[in-house]
N, C-alpha and C positions, 0 to 999 in steps of 0.2 A: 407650444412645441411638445408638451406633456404627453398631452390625449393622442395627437399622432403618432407620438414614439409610443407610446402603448398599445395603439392599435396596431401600425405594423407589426409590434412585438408577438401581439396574440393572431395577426394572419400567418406571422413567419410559423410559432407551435403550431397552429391548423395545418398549416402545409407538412409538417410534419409528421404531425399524426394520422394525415390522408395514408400515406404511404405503409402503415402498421399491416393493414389486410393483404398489400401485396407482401410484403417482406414476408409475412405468414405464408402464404402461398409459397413465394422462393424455396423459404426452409423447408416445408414438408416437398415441396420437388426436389429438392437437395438430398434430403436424407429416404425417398425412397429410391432415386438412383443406386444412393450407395446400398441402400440396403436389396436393388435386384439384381443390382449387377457383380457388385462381389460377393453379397450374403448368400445372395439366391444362387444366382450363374455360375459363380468361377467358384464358391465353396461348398456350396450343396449339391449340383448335379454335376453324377457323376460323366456321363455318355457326354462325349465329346459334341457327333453330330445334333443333339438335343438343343447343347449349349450354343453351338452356332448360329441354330435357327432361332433360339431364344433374342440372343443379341445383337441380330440384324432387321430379327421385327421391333424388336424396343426401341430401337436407334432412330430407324424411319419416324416413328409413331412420335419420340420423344422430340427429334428435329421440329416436324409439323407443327407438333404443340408446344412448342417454347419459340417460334415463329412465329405461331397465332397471336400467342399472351403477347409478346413483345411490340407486336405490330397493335392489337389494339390498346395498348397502355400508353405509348406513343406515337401515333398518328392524333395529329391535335383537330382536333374537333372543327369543322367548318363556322362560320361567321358569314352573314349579311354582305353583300356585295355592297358596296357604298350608296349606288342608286337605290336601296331602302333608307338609307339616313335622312336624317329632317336633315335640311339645308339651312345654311346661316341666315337668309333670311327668311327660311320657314319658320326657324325657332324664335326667328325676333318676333314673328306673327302670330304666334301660338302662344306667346306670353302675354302678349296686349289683348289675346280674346278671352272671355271667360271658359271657363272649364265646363262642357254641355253639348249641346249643337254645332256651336259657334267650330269647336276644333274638329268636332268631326267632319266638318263640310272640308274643312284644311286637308284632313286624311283623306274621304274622299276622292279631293282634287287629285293629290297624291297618288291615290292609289290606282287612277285611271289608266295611266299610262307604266305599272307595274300589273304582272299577271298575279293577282292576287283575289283569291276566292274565297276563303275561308273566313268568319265572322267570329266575333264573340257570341253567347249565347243570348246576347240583346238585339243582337244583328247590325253590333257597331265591329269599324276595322279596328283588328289586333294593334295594340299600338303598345310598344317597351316605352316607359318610362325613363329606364334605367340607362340601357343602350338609347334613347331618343332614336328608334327606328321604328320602322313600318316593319311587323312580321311578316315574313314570307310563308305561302303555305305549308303546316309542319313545323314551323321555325318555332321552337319556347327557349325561354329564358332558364338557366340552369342555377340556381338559388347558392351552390356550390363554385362552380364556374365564375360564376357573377357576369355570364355573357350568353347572349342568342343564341342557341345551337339551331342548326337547319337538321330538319328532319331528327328531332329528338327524340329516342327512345326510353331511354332512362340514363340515370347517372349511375356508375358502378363503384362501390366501391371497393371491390376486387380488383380493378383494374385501376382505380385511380382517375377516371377518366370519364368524360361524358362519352354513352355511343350513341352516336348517329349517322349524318350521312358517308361518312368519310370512313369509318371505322367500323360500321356497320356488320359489313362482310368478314370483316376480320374476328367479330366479337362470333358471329355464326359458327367459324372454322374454328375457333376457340374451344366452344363447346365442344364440336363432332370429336375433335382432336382428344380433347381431354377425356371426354366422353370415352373414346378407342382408348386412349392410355390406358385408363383405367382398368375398363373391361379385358385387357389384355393380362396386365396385372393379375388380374383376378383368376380369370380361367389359368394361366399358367401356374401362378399360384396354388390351385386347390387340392391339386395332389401331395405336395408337401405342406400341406394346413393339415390334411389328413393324416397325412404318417403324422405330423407333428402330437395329435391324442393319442395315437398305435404307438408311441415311444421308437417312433422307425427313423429317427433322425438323430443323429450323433448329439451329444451333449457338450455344444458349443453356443457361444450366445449367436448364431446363426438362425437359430433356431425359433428366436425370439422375434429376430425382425423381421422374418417366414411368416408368425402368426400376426403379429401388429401391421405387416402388411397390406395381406388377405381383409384383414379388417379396414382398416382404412382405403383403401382401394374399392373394396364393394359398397360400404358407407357414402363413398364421394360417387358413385354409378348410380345410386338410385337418384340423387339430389341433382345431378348431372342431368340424368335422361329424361325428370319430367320438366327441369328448365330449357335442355333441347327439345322438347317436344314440344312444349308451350310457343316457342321462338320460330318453328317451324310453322304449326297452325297462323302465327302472325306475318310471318313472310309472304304463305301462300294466300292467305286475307288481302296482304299489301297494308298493314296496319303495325301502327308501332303500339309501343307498350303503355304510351299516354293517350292514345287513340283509342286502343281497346278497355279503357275506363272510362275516359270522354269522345262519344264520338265527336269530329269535326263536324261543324255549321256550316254551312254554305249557304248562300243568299235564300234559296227555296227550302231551308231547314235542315235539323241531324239527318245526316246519311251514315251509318258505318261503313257503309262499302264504297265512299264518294271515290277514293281513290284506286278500286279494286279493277284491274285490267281480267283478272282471270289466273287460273293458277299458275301456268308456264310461263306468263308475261311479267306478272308480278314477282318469281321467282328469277327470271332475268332481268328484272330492272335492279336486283339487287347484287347477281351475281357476274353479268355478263352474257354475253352472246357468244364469245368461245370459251368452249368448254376445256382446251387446256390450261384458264386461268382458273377453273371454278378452285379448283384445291390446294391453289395455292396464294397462299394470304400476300397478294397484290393488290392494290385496287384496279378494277377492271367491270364496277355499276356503268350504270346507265344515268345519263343527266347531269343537271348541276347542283342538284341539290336547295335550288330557289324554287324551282316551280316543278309541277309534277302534271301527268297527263289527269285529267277527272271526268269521271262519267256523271257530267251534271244532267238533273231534269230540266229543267231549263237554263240557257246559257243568262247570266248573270249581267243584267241591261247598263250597267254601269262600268263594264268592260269592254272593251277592242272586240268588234268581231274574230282578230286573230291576234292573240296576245303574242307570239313569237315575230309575226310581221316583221314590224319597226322598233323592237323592245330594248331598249339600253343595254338592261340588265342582263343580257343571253349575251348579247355583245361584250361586254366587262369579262362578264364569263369565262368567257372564248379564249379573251386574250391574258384574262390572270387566274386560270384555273391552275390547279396544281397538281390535277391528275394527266394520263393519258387521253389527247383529246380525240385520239382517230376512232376508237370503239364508240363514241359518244355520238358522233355525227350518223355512221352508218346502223349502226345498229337500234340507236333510240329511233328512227326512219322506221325501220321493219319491225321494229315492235307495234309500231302504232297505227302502222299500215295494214298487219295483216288481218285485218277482221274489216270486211267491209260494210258490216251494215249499221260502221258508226259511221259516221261524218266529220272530217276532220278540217279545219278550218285553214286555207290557204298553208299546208304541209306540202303543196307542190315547189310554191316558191321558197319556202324554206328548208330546202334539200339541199341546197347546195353553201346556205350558208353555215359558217362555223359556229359552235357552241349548241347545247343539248337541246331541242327541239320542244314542243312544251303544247300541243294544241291541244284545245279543251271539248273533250268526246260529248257530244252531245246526245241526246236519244228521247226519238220525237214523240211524244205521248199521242196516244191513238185516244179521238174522243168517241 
């Protein structure tokens, strides 16, 4: 009973101290509210209409982005649909084979009737240990989490959270938002950072939270906008942030661009199809977050000619997702429709059924 009670004791401290980087965050949102809206706003400037415009762009800007943060801190991270789990008596069979071939032929079997493409870099199937599940493509294991994330980008720990498929969009609008706060801060800021050396500001400790402002504010813009920049270049790739260090395998070898539709396509499979949702931290992606469209070179012989056909897993989907499913149906459709000189595989018949669509883009080498 020892070791147990000790270990939860030291998961319950870790979970606690996950939480320090956001609490840090809070405070410095905390104290420069107060310091732009009463130090700056209502104490420093004088002009009425100045002030108005001041605190109905910071309000907007500050709603967005304490929406974003919120949304991606707690929107909890996707997990494996149950049809990746070993089955009871898969595992009873996986235990009696040796550890080699033997299990991979298990995975494999497995994995035939799951749309699953992605390899190890030995060209065996992804297989969790820990979870006892078949990866889905995208899907890793979070060392913090201690659970599969689908479509993992990294773990933050700004937010406290794994982002991926789920919270993805939210981490995006996180940035832009903060990003704007910031920059907003700053330009309104610079004219009273300037009187502040000219001695042109009254000798109130106003005055102070004027200049540590400005500072802070433009400090958090520069670290801000090359971490949106970077998160942008990966959107329009269609690549997460463990992809653009390891590209994915796929049966015919590394591809970095395996899952690349193009930049408008890739940029709505992460944002949507309408554009009223884009800016505002809803979920409103494209898919389920199990399987993803792929520009394979050649389709992968160990698979379904149409993984979405007859697939459990899109069905499971369908009916225990947790997002909005109507955008999912029509719109992942016309994402993967409109280019036609890919091939998409039995996408006719699977129009009309529920749950996010998933055919695997072929493109035929010319000899």
């Amino acid at each position: 009973m020892a070791p147990s009670g000790s270990r939860s004791i030291k998961k319950g401290c870790q979970r606690v101290l996950y939480w320090i980087p956001v609490l840090f965050i809070a405070l410095i949102v905390a104290w420069s509210y107060y310091a732009y809206v009463l130090q700056l706003c209502i104490a420093s400037i004088e002009q009425t209409g100045e002030k108005v415009i001041y605190l109905l762009v910071y309000h907007v800007i500050f709603i967005l982005f304490v929406w974003a943060y919120w949304q991606t801190i707690f929107t909890r991270p996707m997990n494996p649909l149950k049809e990746f789990h070993l089955s009871y008596s898969d595992k009873e069979l996986l235990e009696r084979e040796d550890r080699g071939e033997s299990q991979q032929e298990i995975f494999r079997r497995i994995a035939r009737e799951l749309p699953i493409y992605t390899r190890t870099n030995s060209g065996a199937i992804r297989f969790c240990d820990r979870c006892q599940l078949l990866k889905p493509d995208r899907c890793h294991h979070c060392s913090v989490c201690d659970k599969c994330i689908l479509k993992m980008d990294h773990h933050c720990p700004w937010v406290n959270n794994c982002v991926g498929f789920s919270n993805y969009k939210f981490f995006m609008l996180f940035l832009v938002y903060s990003l704007l706060y910031c920059l907003f801060i700053t330009a309104t800021d610079l004219q009273y950072f300037i009187k502040f050396w000219l001695n042109g500001l009254p000798d109130t400790q106003a005055k102070f939270h004027i200049l540590f402002l400005f500072f802070s504010a433009s400090m958090f813009s520069v670290s801000l906008a090359s971490l949106f920049i970077y998160h942008c270049w990966l959107v329009c790739k269609n690549r997460s942030t463990l992809e653009a260090v390891r590209a994915p395998v796929f049966r015919h070898g590394t591809d970095k661009n395996g899952f690349s539709l193009g930049c408008s396509k890739n940029f709505r499979q992460v944002f949507g199809d309408e554009v009223k949702y884009w800016p505002i931290p809803v979920f409103s992606g494209l898919g389920d977050g199990c399987s993803f469209p792929a520009c394979l070179v050649n389709l992968d012989p160990e698979q379904p000619s149409s993984p979405t056909g007859s697939n459990p897993a899109n069905k499971s989907a369908a009916e225990g997702r947790q997002f909005p499913s109507k955008p999912l149906t029509e719109s992942q459709s016309r994402l993967l429709t409109s280019t036609p000189s890919w091939s998409e595989g039995d996408s006719a018949t699977d129009k009309d059924r529920k749950g996010a669509s998933n055919p695997v883009l072929t493109i035929e080498n010319e000899a």
